[in-house]
Structure formats: structure tokens, C-alpha cells
C-alpha positions in Angstrom: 11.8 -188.6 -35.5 15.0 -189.6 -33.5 18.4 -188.4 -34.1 21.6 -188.7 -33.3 22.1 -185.9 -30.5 25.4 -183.3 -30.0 25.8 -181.3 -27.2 27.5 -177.6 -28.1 28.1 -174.9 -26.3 27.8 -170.8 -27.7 31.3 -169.3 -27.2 31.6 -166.0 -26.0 35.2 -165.5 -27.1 35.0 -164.9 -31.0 37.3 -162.3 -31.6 41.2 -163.3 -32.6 42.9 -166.0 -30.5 39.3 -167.9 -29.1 39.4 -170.4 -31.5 43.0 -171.5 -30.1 41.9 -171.3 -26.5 38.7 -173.5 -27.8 41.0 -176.0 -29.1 43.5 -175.5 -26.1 40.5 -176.5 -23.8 39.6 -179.9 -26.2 37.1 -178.5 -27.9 36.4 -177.5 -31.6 35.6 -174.5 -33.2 32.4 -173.9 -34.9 29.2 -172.2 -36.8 25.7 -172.6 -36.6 24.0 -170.4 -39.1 21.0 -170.9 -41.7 16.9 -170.8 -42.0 17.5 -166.9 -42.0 19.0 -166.9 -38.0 21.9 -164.8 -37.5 25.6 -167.2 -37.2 26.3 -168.3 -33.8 29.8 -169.4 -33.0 29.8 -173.1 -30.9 31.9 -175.7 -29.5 31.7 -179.0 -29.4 33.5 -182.4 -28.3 35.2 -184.0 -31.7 34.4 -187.6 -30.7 30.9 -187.0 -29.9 30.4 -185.7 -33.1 32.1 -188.3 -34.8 30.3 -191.0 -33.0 27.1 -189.6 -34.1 27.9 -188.9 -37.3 26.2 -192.3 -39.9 29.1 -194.4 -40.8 27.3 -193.8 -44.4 25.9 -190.3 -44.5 29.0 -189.2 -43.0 28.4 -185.1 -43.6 24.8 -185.8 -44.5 23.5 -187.0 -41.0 20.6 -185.1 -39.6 21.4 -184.2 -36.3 19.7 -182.8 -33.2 22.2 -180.0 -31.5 21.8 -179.3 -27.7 22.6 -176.1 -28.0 23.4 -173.9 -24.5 25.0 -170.9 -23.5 28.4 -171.2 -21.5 27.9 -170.7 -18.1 24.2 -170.6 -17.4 22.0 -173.2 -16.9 18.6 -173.9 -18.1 17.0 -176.6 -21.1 19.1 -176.1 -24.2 17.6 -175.4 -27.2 17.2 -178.3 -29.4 18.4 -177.4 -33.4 17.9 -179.7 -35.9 21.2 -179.2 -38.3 23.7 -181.0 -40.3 27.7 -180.8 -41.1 27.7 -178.3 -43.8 31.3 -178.3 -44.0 34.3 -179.1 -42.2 38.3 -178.7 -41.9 40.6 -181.2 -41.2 44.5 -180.9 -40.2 46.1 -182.6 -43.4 48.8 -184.0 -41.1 46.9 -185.0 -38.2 43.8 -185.7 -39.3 41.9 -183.8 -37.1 38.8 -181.4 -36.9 39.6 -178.0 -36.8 36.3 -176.2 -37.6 32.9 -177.3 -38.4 30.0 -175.1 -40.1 26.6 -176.5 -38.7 23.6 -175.7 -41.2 19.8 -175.6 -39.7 17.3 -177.6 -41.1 13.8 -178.1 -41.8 12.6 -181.5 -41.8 9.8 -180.2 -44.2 12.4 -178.5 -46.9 14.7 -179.7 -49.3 18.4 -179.1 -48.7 20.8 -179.4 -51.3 23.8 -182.3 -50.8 26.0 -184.2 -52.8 25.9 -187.9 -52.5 28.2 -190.8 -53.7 28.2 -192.3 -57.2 28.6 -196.0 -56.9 28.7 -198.0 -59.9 28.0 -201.7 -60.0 28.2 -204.7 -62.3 30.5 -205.4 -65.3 30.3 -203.6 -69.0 30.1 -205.0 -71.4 32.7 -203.2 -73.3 35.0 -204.1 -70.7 35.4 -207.8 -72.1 35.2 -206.8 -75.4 38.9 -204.7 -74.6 37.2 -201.2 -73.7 38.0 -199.3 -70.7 35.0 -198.0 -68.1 35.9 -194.1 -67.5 33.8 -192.6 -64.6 33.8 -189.3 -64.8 31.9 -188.1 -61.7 32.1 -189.7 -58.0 29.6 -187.6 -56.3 26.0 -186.0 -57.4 24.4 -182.7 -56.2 20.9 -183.6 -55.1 18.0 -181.5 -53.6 16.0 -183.8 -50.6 14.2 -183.6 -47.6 16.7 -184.4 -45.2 15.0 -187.5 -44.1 15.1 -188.3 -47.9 19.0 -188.4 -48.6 19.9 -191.3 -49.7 23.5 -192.3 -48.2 24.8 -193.5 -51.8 23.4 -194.1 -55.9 24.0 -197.2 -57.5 23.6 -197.4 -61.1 24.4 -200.7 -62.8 26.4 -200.0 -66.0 26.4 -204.1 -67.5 25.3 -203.1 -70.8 27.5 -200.2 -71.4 29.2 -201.1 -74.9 32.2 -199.8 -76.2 31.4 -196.1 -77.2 28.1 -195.8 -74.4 28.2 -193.8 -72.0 25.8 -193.2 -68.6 24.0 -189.6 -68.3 22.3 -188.3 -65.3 19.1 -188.6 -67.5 19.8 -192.5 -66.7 19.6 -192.7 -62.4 16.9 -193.7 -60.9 15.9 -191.6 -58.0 13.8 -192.7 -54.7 10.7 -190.2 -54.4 11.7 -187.2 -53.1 15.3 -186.8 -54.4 16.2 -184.3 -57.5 19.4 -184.2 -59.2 20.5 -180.4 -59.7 22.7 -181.7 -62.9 22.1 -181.4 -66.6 20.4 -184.4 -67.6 22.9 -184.6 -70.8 25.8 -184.7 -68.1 27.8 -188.0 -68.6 28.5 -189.7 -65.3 30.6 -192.7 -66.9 31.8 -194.2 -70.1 33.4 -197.4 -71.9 36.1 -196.0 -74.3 38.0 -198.2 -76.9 41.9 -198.7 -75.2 44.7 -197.0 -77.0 46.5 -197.7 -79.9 50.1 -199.1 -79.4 52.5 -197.0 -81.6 54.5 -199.5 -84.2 57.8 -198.1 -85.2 58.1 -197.6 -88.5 60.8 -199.4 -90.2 63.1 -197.9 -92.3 62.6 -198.1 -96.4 65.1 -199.6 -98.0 65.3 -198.7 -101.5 63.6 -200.5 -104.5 65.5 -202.2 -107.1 65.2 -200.5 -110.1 63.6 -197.4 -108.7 63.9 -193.9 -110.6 66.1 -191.7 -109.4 64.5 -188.6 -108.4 64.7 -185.6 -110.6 67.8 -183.8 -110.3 69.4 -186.7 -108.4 73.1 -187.5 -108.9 73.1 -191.4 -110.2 74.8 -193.9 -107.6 78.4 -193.7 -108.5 78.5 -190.7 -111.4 80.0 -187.9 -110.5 78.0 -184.6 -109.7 77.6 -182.5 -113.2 78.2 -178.9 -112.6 75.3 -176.8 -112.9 74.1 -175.4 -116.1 75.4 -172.3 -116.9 78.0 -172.4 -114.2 79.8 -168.9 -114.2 83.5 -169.6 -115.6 86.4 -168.4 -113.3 87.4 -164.8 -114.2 90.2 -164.3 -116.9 93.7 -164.1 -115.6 91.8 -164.3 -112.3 94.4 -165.9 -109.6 93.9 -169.3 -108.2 91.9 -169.5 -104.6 94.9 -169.0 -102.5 97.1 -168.1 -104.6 97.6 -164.4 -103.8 100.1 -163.3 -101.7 99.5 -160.2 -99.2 101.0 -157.2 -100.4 103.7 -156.2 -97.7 103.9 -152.9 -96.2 106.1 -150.1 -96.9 
């Protein structure tokens, strides 16, 4: 089988600093390890790999690497690999280092591939909200196998239904590495609006609570009220004695 083919080169210069001189030269930094072989620092041309990189499978494109060593000449060593991961400048938008994972055509590698739902719940028209809750699924394939995306159709979700990973259908080949109780998306009933409450306004011919004053009447002193003290002076009503 065919695939999409990327020259790199081994770098000699790993310690601090080659990376820059990598980049300095228009190149990008990068790993190849996996399949038990010991990690072997590359570089490579950004827009080749891009180019050959499936406009779908993005990371999950099975490539053939040329792989040769700086300087000397000879076949390079074909490796079949695939992007493993990769960091991008969050201003520019630009590769700055790529692991590169070896692979067996005749082993399962685990990926994670896009969640796509389609069609209309039900719920939805009946007021509900559709909630997904996962975008991407961890699968185990062959890497021939991987599918670029799964489509699950989620028309008869109902208010209060929900989709599980126990639900996808998977091509032959493919496992899901998720619990099978793990909910990928839901329809859920839309919120309640909050209603001010209005104020009460008081019942004619309510009861007074206990203890309460009536409207008008004056407050009655409480029962058994202490009495001011005999001969006791009236609240300020003393003078200060003056000093001597």
C-alpha cells in the first residue's frame, strides 16, 4: 500500500541550541521513536508535511518517512510512521516540533477520531436542548482501519435520552477504548425562567400575628415591666457633681 511520502533528515546537533539552528535553516524539529527502536531526532520541511498530511485524517495519516542521515549519501530507509503529536506557535501558527510514531501496518495503534453528529432530535422541537458532551473518541485500529471521522445520527433522542458509546457503530476492525456507559450526547429540558415574586399585600381581615401591636393602638408595655426606682432621678436629670 501507497502512502503519502516525507523526506527527513537525522540531526546530528541535539544538544541545547540545534533546534534553533534547525529552525534558523527552515526546517522543523522532530522525533521518531516507537516499535521498541531507540528516539532519533529528524528534520523535516513543514510544507511537505502538511501537503501530505489527509485533509481528513489530519494527525492520523499513515505516512512513509525517507529517512537519511545528513551528509552521506545512500537509499534512505523507508519508516512507516504517523504524527503522534505536534506543537504549534499560538501566534503564528506554525510547526515547531513534531513527534513521529512507527508503525506496523499489521498492529493496532491507538487514536482519537472526531465525533460528528448528524440529523435532528427530536427533543429539539419539542423545546429541549442537544448537549454533546464529547467531540473526539479514543479508538484502537490498524492504521489502514482509522476511520477519518464517526457519525452517529441522534433523530430520536427525546427529551431526557442521551447517546452512550455502547450506541456507535464501528467498521470491522476499530475498538472504542471508552466505557460503554460513557454518554457521548444528550437532549436536556431548557431552563426555567425565574418569575419575580410579587409582593403580598395584606388580606382584609387577616389576624394579627400573636404578639402583634394592632394597626393604630399604641404598643402596651410589657408585662411585668420593672417600675422606675423610688426617688430615682429622671434620665438626664442629674447634674455632674463639680470638683473641689
Amino acid at each position: 500500500m501507497d502512502f503519502a511520502k516525507v523526506n527527513v533528515e537525522v540531526r546530528t546537533a541535539t544538544k541545547k541550541g540545534g533546534a534553533r539552528k534547525v529552525r534558523s535553516k527552515g526546517q522543523i524539529p522532530g522525533v521518531l521513536y516507537g516499535r521498541k527502536g531507540e528516539p532519533l531526532p529528524v528534520s523535516f520541511n513543514e510544507k511537505e508535511l502538511m501537503t501530505s498530511l489527509d485533509k481528513e485524517r489530519r494527525r492520523n495519516t499513515v505516512l512513509t518517512l525517507n529517512v537519511s542521515q545528513a551528509g552521506q549519501g545512500g537509499t534512505p530507509e523507508q519508516v512507516t510512521a504517523m504524527v503522534r503529536d505536534a506543537q504549534i506557535n499560538p501566534l503564528s501558527r506554525r510547526l515547531i516540533h513534531v513527534d513521529f510514531l512507527r508503525v506496523d501496518l499489521n498492529e493496532e495503534v491507538e487514536v482519537t477520531v472526531p465525533l460528528v453528529l448528524t440529523g435532528k432530535a427530536v427533543g429539539t422541537t419539542n423545546g429541549g436542548n442537544l448537549h454533546q458532551s464529547m467531540y473526539r473518541v479514543t479508538i484502537a485500529a490498524k492504521p489502514a482501519a482509522i476511520p477519518t471521522k464517526l457519525e452517529v445520527d441522534v433523530t430520536p433522542l427525546d427529551i431526557g435520552d442521551a447517546l452512550h458509546v455502547s450506541d456507535l457503530k464501528l467498521g470491522g476492525g476499530v475498538r472504542v477504548l471508552l466505557d460503554a456507559r460513557e454518554a457521548l450526547a444528550s437532549v436536556v429540558a431548557p431552563k426555567a425562567e425565574k418569575v419575580e415574586e410579587a409582593a403580598a399585600a395584606p388580606v382584609e381581615g387577616a389576624v394579627p400575628a400573636e404578639g402583634a401591636a394592632a394597626a393604630g393602638g399604641a404598643a402596651a408595655p410589657a408585662a411585668g415591666a420593672a417600675a422606675p426606682a423610688a426617688g430615682g432621678k429622671k434620665e438626664g436629670g442629674g447634674e455632674a457633681k463639680k470638683g473641689k
